[in-house]
Structures are given as structure tokens and as C-alpha cells.
N, C-alpha and C positions, 0 to 999 in steps of 0.2 A: 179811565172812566168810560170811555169808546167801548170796553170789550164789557165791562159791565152790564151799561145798556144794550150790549148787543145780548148777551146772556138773558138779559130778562123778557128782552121778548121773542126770545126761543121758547123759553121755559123758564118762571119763576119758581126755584128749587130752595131750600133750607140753606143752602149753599151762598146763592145769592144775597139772600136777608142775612146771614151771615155774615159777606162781607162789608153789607153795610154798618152792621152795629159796630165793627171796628173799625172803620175809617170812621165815624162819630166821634171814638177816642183817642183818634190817630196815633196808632203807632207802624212806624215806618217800615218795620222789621216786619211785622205780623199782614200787613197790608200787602205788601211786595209778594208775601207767601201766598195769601190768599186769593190777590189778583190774576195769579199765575195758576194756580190751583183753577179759578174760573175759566179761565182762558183755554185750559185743557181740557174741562166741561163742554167748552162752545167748539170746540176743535170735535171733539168725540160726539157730541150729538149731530154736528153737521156730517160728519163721515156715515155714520150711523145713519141717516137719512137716505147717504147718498149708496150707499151697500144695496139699500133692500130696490134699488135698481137696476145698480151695475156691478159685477163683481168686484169688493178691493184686494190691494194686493200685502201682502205680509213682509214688506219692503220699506225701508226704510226710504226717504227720499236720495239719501248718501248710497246706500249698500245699492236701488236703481241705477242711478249714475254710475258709480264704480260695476255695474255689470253690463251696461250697456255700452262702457268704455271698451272691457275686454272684448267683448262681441265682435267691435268695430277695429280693433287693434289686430291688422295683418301680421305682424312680426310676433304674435302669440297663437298659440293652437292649443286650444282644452281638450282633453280625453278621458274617455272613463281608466282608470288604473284598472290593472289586470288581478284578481282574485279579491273583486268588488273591494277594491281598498280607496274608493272614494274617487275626487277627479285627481288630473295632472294637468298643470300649467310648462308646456315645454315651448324653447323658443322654436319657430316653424323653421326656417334652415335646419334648426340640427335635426327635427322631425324628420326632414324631408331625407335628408343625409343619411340616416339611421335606417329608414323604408328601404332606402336603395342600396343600400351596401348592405347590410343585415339581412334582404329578402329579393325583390324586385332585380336588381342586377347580378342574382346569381343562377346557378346551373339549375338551379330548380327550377323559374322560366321564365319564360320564353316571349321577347314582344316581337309583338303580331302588327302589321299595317291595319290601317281602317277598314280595306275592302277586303283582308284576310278574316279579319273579326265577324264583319256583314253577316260576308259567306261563311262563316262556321255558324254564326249565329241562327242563320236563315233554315240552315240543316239539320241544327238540333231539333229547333222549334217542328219542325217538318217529321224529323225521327219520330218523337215524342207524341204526337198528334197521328201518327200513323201507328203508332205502336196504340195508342187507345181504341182509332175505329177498330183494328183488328182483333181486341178481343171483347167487344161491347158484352159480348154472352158470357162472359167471367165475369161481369160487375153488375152491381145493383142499379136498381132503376135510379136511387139518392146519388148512386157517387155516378152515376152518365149524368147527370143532372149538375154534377158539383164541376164535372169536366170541361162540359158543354158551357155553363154559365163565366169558369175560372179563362175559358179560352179568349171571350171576349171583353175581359178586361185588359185595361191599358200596363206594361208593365215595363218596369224598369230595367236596366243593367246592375248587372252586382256592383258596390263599392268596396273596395280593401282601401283598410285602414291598419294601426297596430297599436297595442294595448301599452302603452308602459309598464314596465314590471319594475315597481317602482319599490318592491321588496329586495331586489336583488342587486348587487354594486360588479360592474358599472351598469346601468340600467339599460336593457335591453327592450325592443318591440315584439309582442306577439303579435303574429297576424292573424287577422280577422275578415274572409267575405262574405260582407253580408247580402245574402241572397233574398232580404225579407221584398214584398212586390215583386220579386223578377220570374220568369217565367218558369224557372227548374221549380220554385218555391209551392207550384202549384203540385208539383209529383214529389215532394218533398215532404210537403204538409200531409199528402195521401198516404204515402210508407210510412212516415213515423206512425198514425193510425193504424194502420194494417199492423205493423214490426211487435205492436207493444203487446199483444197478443200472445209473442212467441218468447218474448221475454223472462216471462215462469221456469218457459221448456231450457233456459239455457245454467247449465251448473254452476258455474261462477257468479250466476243475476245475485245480486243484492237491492235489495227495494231504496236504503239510505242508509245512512253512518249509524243509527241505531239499531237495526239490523246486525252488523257488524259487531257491536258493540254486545247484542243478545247472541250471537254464534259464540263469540269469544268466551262470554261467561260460562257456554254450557260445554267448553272443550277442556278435555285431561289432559295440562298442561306439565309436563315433567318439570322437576326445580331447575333442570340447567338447559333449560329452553329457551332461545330469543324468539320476540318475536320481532318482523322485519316488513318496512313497506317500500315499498316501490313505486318507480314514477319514470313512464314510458317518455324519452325524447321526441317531438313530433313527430306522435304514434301514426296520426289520419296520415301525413304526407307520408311516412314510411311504409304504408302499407300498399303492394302491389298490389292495381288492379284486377288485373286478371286473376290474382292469388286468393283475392276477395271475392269475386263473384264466384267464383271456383269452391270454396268455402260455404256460400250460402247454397249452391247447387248441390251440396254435400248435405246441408244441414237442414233443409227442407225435405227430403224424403223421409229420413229420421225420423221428423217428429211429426211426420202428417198423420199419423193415427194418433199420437198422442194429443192432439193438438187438439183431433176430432172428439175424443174423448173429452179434453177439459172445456170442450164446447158445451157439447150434451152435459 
């Protein structure tokens, strides 16, 4: 009776009157349905009130707790799975185990002391900021402007972490650093802008899988012909540096009249 009269002076609704003409007749069975039925009314208008001030949330009070539990639960570490297959719940020992023996502890690299780190840090930052004043008259007024404003923000250090690959037995970590805020990310965000330009000029560019998909149809495929794909082992880490920039020094003369062309 409590939610009843609470329900009618929220809102006197069909619903209400309702479940009055049946409790007149009392049946116990119908009543119980009904009363419940109202009580979910008074529950939903009162939310519904309180929405159009504060945002709610799509949570149940159960499914909250049970995520608020994980959050707080050290002996568990959530990650995105690797080829967006959703999250992974792993226990954080073996996490941690799998980082260091799979990546971190191997000859790939290298730890550094804190005032090793400092000081290379201090250097780059130094290179990088000197490599800009020196060619201010290669860049636009917007991007000395994007330099100058990106230098004085505050920025982070990268974090590595590693992806489960959670398609694959026994599950292994892909590493991941992520450089988003830190400071390479400001010359970073600038080339991939400049790079995609040059993207056209390169013969193997494919724009996306349907691309691929239009190439294939329009090619004179013999009857006893496979086709075959490929998948580079950690291609970025395998690729030598110097071999790289070596490679771009190659490939920017190339295409600099082309390039000027698909400007004009």
C-alpha cells in the first residue's frame, strides 16, 4: 500500500486506478502482479527525473559492483585482446611473467638506469626542438604554430604494455608503446599528416580490403593459379634503421615531381 500511495502522488496514471479496482476484488495473484508492475512505475519515473540532471548509467546495480570489484582486484589485469577480439581477463603474475620473458628480458632491450633514461630523454627532446628552429622556413605559419603551442604542453612517458593474442594456443603478448601525450607523439602526429600525401605515389598503397577485393576481380587469373597471403613476423622491429631512413632518402627524390604534380 506504501508504494501505491507513493505512486499516486508522483503521478495518478490508468495504472494506478488500475490497481485499485483490483484489490476491491482481491485477488492475491493479480494484486502481487500489479503492485510490482506499479512499483516499477515509481522506480522508472523517479530515475527519469533524476536523468534529466545527472547522467545515468546502463548498469545494473549487480553488473556496478561486479566491475567495480575487478577494478579493485590486484591479482587481475584487464586488456584489450589483440585483433579487437574484445577484452582479456589474465591473472597479473602470469601478465607480468609473459612481458618479461616473451619481450622485456630479451636481446631486443635494453634497461636503462633512471639518470640513463633522464639523459637520453633530455637529448631527444633537445634534438627534436632544434631540428624544428632549424628549418622554420620549410614549414607553414599553422604547423610553427602547431610546434610552438605542442612544445608547451605537459607530456608524458610512453607506456608498453602487451595485447593477448588470445586467438592463438598457447597465448602469447603483443607489445604495445603507446606514445599517445608523450613528446615523439607531437612529430609523430606531424609525419603521419605530411606521409599520407605520399601514399598514392607508393605501388603496393592499397586504400582498404575492398580495394583488394576490386584489384582481384579485375585480374586474369589462370585456372591453376593460387592465390597466397602473407604476414610479416615483427616486421617494425625487424626493420633496420638506418636501412629505413636509407630507403625514404631513396624514395623522396623519386617522387618529388610526381608528387608536385598530384598537388597542382
Amino acid at each position: 500500500m506504501l508504494l501505491l500511495s507513493a505512486h499516486r502522488s508522483l503521478s495518478e496514471s490508468p495504472s494506478s486506478l488500475q490497481t485499485q479496482k483490483e484489490i476491491s476484488s482481491y485477488c492475491p495473484a493479480k494484486m502481487i502482479v500489479l503492485i510490482y508492475l506499479d512499483a516499477c512505475a515509481v522506480v522508472h519515473l523517479c530515475c527519469f527525473r533524476l536523468c534529466k540532471k545527472k547522467a545515468c548509467l546502463n548498469l545494473t546495480p549487480l553488473q556496478l559492483s561486479a566491475m567495480k570489484k575487478l577494478r579493485t582486484n590486484n591479482s587481475l589485469i584487464i586488456k584489450p585482446a589483440d585483433k579487437n577480439l574484445g577484452l582479456a581477463v589474465m591473472d597479473t603474475k602470469t601478465y607480468i611473467k609473459q612481458v618479461l620473458q616473451e619481450h622485456l628480458l630479451t636481446s631486443r632491450y635494453q634497461q636503462l638506469s633512471k639518470q640513463d633514461s633522464l639523459n637520453r630523454l633530455e637529448n631527444f627532446e633537445a634534438t627534436l626542438k632544434d631540428l624544428i628552429s632549424s628549418n622554420l622556413n620549410y614549414l607553414s605559419k599553422s604547423e610553427v604554430i602547431y610546434f610552438q603551442r605542442s612544445f608547451k604542453i605537459k607530456h608524458r612517458l610512453p607506456i608498453f604494455y602487451g595485447l593477448p593474442k588470445v586467438h592463438k594456443i598457447p597465448i602469447t603478448l603483443r607489445p604495445v608503446v603507446s606514445s599517445v601525450n608523450s613528446f615523439s607523439s607531437v612529430f609523430s602526429n606531424w609525419l603521419d599528416f605530411k606521409m599520407k600525401d605520399l601514399l598514392p605515389l607508393v605501388k603496393s598503397y592499397t586504400k582498404n580490403s575492398s580495394d583488394v577485393i576490386n584489384d582481384l576481380k579485375n585480374l586474369d587469373i589462370p585456372e591453376n593459379a593460387r592465390l597466397f597471403s602473407a604476414d610479416a613476423k615483427s616486421m617494425y622491429t625487424n626493420i633496420d634503421t638506418n636501412v629505413g631512413i636509407q630507403s625514404f632518402q631513396d624514395f623522396l627524390p623519386v617522387t618529388k615531381q610526381r608528387y608536385h604534380k598530384i598537388s597542382l
